[in-house]
PyMOL Python script that loads the backbone (N, CA, C, O; Angstrom):
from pymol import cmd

cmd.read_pdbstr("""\
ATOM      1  N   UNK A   1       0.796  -1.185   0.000  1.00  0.00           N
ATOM      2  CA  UNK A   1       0.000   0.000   0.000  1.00  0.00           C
ATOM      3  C   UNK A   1       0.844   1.257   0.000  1.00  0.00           C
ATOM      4  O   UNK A   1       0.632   2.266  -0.672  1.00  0.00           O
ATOM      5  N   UNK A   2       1.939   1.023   0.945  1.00  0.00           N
ATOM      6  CA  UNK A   2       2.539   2.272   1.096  1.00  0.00           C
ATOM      7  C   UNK A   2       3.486   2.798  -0.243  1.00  0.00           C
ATOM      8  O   UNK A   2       3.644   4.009  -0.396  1.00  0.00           O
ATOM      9  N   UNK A   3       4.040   1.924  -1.100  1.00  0.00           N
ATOM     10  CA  UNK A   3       4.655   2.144  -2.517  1.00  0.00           C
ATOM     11  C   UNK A   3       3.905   2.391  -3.500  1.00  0.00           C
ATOM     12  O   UNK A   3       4.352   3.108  -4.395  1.00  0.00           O
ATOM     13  N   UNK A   4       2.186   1.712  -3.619  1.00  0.00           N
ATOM     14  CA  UNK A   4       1.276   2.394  -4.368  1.00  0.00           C
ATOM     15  C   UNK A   4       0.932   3.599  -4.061  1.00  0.00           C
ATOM     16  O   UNK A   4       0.001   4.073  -4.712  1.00  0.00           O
ATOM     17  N   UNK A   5       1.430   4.261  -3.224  1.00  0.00           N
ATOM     18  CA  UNK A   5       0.987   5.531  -2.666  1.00  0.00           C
ATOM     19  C   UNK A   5       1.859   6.713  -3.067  1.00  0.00           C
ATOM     20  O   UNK A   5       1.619   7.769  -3.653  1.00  0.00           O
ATOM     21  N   UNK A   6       3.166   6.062  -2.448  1.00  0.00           N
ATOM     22  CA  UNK A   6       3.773   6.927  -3.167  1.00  0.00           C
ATOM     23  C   UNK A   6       4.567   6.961  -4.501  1.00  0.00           C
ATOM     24  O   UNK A   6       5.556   7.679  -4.646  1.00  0.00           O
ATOM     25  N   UNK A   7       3.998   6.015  -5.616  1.00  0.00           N
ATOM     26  CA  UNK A   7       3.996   5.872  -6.713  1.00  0.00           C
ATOM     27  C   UNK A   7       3.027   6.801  -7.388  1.00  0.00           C
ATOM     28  O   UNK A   7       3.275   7.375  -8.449  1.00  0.00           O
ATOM     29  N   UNK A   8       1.868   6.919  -6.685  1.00  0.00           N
ATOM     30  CA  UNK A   8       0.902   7.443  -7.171  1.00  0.00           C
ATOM     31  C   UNK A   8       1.222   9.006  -7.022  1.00  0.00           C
ATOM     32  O   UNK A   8       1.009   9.726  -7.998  1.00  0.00           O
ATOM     33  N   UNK A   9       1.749   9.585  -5.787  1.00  0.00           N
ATOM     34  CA  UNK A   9       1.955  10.871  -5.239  1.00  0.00           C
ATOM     35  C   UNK A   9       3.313  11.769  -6.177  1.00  0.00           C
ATOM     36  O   UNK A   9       3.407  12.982  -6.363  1.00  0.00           O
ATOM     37  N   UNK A  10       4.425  10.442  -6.728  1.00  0.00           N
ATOM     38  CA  UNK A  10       5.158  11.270  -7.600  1.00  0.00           C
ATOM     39  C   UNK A  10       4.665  10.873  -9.565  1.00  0.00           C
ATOM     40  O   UNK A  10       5.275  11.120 -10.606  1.00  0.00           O
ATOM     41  N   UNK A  11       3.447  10.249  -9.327  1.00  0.00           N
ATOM     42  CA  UNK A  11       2.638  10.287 -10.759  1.00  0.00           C
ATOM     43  C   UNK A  11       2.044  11.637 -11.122  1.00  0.00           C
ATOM     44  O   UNK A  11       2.252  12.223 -12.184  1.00  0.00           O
ATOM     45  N   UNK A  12       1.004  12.222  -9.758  1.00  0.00           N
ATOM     46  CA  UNK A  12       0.552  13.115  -9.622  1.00  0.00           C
ATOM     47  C   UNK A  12       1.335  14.680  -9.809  1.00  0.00           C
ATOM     48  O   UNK A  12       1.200  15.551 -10.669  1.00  0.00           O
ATOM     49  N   UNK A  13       2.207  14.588  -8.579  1.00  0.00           N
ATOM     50  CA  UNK A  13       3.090  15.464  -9.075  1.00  0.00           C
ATOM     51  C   UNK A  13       4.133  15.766 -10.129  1.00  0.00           C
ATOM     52  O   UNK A  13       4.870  16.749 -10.202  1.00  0.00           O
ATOM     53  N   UNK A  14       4.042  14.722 -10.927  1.00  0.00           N
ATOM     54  CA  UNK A  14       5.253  14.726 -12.331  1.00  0.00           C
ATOM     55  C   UNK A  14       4.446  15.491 -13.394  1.00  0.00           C
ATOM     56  O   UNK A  14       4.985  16.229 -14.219  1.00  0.00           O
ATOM     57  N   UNK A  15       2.610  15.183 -13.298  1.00  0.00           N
ATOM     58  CA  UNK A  15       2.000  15.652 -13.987  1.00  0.00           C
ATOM     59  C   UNK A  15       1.541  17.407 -13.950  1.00  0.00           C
ATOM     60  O   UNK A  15       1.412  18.141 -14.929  1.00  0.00           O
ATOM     61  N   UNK A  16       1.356  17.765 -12.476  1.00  0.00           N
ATOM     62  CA  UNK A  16       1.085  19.020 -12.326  1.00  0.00           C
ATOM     63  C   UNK A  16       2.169  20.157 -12.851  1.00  0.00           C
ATOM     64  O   UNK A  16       3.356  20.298 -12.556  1.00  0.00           O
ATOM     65  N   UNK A  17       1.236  20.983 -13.821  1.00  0.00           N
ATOM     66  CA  UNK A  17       2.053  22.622 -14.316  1.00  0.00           C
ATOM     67  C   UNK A  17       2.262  23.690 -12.822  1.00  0.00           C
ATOM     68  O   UNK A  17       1.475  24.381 -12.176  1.00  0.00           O
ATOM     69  N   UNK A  18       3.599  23.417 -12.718  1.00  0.00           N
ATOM     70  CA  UNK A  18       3.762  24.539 -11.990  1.00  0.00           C
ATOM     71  C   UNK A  18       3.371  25.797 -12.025  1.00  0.00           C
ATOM     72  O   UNK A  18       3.233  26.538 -11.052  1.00  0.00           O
ATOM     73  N   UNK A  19       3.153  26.099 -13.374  1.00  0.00           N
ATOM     74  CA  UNK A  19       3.527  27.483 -13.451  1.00  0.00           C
ATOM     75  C   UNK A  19       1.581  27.823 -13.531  1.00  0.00           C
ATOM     76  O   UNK A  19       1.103  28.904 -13.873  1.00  0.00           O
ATOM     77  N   UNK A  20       0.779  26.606 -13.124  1.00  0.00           N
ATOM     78  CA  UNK A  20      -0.480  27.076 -13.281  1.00  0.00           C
ATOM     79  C   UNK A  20      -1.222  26.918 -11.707  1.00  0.00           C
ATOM     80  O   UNK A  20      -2.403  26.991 -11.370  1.00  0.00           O
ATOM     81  N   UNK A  21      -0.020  26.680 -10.959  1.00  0.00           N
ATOM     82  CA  UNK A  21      -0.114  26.815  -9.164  1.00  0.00           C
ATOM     83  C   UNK A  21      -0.171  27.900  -8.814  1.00  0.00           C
ATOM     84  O   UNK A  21       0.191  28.407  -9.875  1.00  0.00           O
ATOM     85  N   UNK A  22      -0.383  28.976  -7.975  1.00  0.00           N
ATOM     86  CA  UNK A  22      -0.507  29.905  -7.508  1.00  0.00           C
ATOM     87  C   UNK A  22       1.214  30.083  -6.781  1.00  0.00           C
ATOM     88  O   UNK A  22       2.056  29.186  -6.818  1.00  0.00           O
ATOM     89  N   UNK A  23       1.376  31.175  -6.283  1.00  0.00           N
ATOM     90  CA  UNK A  23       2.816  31.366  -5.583  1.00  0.00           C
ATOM     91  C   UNK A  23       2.731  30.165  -4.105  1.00  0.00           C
ATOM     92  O   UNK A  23       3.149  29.011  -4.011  1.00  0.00           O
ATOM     93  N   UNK A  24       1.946  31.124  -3.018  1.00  0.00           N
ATOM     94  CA  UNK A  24       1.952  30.460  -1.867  1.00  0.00           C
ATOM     95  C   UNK A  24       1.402  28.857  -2.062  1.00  0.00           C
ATOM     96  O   UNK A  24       1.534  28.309  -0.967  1.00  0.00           O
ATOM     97  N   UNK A  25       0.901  28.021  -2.941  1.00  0.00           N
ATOM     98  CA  UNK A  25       0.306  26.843  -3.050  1.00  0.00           C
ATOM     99  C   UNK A  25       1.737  25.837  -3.567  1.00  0.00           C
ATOM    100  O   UNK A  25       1.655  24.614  -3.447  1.00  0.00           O
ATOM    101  N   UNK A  26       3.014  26.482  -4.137  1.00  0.00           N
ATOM    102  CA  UNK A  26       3.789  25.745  -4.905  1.00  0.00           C
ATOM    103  C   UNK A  26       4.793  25.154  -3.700  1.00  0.00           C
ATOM    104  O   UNK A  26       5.334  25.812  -2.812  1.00  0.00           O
ATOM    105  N   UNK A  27       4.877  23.705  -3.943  1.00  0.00           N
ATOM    106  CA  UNK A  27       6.016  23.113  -3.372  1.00  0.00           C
ATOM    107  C   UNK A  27       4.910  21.947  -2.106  1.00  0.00           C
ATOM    108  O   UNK A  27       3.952  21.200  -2.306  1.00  0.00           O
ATOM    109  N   UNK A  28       5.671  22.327  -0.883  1.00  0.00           N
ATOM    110  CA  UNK A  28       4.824  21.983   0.231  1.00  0.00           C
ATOM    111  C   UNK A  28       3.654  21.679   0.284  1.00  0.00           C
ATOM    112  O   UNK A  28       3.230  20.546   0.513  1.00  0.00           O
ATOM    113  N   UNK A  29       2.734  23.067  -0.007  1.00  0.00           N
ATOM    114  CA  UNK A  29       1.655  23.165   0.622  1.00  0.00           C
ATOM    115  C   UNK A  29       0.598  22.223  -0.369  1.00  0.00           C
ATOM    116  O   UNK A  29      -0.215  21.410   0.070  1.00  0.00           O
ATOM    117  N   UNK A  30       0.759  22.452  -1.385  1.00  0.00           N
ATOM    118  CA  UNK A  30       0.569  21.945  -2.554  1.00  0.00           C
ATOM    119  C   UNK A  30       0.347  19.866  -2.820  1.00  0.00           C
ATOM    120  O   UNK A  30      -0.499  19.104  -3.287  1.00  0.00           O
ATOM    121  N   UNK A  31       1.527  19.789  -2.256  1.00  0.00           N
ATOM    122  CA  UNK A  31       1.894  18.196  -1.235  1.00  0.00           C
ATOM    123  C   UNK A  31       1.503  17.760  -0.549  1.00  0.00           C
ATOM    124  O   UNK A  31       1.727  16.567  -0.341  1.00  0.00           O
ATOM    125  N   UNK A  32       0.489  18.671   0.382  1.00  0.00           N
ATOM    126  CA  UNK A  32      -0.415  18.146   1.506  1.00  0.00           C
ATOM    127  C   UNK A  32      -1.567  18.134   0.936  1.00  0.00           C
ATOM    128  O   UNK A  32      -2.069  17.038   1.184  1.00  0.00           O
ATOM    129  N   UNK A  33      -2.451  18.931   0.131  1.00  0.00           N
ATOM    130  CA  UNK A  33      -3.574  19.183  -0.192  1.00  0.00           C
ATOM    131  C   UNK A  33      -3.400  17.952  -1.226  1.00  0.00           C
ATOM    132  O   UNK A  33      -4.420  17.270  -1.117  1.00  0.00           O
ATOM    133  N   UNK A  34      -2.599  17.431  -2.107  1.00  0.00           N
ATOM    134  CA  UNK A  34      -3.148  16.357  -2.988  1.00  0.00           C
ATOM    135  C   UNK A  34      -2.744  14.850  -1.895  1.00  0.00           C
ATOM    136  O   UNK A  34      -3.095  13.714  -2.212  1.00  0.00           O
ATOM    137  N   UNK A  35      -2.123  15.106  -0.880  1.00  0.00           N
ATOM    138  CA  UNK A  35      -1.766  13.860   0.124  1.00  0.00           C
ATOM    139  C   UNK A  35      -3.504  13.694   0.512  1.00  0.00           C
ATOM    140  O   UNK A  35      -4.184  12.705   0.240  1.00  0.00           O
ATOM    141  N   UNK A  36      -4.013  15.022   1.256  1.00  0.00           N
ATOM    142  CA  UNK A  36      -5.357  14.833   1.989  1.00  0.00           C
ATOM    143  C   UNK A  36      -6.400  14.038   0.449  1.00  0.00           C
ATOM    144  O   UNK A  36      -7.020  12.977   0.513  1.00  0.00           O
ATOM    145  N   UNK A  37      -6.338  14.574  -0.274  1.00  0.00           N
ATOM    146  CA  UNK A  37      -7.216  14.189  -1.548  1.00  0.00           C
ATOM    147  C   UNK A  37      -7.063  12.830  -1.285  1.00  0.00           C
ATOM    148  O   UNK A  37      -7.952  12.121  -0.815  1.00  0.00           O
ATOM    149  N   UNK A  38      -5.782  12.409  -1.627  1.00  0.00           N
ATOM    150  CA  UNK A  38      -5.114  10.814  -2.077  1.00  0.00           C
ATOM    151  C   UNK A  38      -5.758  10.104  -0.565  1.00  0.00           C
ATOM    152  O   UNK A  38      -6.248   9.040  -0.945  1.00  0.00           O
ATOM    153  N   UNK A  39      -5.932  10.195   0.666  1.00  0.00           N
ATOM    154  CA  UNK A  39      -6.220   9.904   1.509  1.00  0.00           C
ATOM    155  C   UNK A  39      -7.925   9.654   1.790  1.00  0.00           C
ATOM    156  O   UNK A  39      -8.360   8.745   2.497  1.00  0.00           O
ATOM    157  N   UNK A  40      -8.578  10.438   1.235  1.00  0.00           N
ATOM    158  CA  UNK A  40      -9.797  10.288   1.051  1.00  0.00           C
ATOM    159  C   UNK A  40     -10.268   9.160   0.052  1.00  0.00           C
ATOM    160  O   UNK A  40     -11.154   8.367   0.371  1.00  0.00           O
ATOM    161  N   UNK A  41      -9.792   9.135  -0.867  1.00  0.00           N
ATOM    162  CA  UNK A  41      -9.598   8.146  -1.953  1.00  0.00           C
ATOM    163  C   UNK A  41      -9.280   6.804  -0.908  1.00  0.00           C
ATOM    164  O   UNK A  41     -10.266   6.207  -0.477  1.00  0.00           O
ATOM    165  N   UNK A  42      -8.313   6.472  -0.621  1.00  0.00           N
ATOM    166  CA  UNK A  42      -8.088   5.721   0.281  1.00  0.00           C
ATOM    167  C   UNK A  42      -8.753   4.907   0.909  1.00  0.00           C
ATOM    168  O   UNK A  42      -8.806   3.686   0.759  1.00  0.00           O
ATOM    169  N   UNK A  43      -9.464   5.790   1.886  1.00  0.00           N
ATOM    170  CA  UNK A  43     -10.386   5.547   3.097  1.00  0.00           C
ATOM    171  C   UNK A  43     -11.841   5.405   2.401  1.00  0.00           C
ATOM    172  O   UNK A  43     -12.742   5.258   3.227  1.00  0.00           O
ATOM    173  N   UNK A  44     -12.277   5.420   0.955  1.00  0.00           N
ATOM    174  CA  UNK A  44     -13.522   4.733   0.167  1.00  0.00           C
ATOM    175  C   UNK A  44     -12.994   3.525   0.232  1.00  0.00           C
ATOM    176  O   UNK A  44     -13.680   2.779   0.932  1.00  0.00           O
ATOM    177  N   UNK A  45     -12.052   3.032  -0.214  1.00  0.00           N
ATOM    178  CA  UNK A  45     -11.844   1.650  -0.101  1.00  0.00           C
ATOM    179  C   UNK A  45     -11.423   1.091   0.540  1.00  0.00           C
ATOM    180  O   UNK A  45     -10.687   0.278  -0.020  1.00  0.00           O
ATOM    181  N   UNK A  46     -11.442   0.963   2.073  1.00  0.00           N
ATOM    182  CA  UNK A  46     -11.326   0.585   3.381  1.00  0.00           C
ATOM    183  C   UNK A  46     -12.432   0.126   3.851  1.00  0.00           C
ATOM    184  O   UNK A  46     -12.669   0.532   4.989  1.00  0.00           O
ATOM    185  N   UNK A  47     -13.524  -0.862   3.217  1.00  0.00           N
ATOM    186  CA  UNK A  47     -14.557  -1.241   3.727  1.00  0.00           C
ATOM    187  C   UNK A  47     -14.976  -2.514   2.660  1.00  0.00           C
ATOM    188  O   UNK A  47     -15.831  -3.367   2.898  1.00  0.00           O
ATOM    189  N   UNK A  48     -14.090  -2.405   1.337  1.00  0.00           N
ATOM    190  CA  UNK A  48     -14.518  -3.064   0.729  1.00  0.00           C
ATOM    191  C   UNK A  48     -14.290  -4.616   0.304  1.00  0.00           C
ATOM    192  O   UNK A  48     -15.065  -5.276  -0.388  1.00  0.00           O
ATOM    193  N   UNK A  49     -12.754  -5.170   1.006  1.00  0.00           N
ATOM    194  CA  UNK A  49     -12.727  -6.217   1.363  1.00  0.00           C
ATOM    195  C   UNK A  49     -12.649  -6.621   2.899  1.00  0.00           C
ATOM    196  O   UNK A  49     -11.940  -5.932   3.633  1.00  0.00           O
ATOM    197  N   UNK A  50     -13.410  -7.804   3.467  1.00  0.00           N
ATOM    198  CA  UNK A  50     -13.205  -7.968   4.671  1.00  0.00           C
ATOM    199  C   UNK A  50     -11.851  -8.918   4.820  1.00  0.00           C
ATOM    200  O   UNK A  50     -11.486  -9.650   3.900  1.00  0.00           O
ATOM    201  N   UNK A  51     -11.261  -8.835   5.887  1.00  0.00           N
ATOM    202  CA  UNK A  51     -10.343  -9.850   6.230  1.00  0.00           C
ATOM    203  C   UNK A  51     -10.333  -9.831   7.463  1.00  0.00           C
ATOM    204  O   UNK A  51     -10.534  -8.889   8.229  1.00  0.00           O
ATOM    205  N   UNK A  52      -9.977 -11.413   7.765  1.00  0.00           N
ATOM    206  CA  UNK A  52     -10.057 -12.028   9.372  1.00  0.00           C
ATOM    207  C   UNK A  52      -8.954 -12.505   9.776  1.00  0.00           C
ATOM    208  O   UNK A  52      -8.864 -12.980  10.907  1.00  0.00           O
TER     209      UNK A  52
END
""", "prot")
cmd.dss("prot")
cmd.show_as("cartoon", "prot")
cmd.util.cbc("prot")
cmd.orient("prot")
């Protein structure tokens, strides 16, 4: 899970135009807000197989 994740997190970011980020949004902050996204995503599919 944790390498699909962050496979996915430098997919995401390889794709985003910098130059169509705002100033204060570039880098960091920018990194958390698509982490929280990617996390929500996540937590939909946390119910959908059971295991015992």
């Amino acid at each position: 899970g944790w390498a699909l994740a962050i496979t996915a997190m430098a997919g995401i970011r390889s794709k985003l135009n910098e130059n169509s980020i705002p100033e204060g949004l570039r880098g960091v902050p920018i990194t958390l807000i698509i982490t929280g996204i990617m996390a929500l995503a996540f937590i939909g599919f946390s119910g959908m197989v059971q295991i015992q």
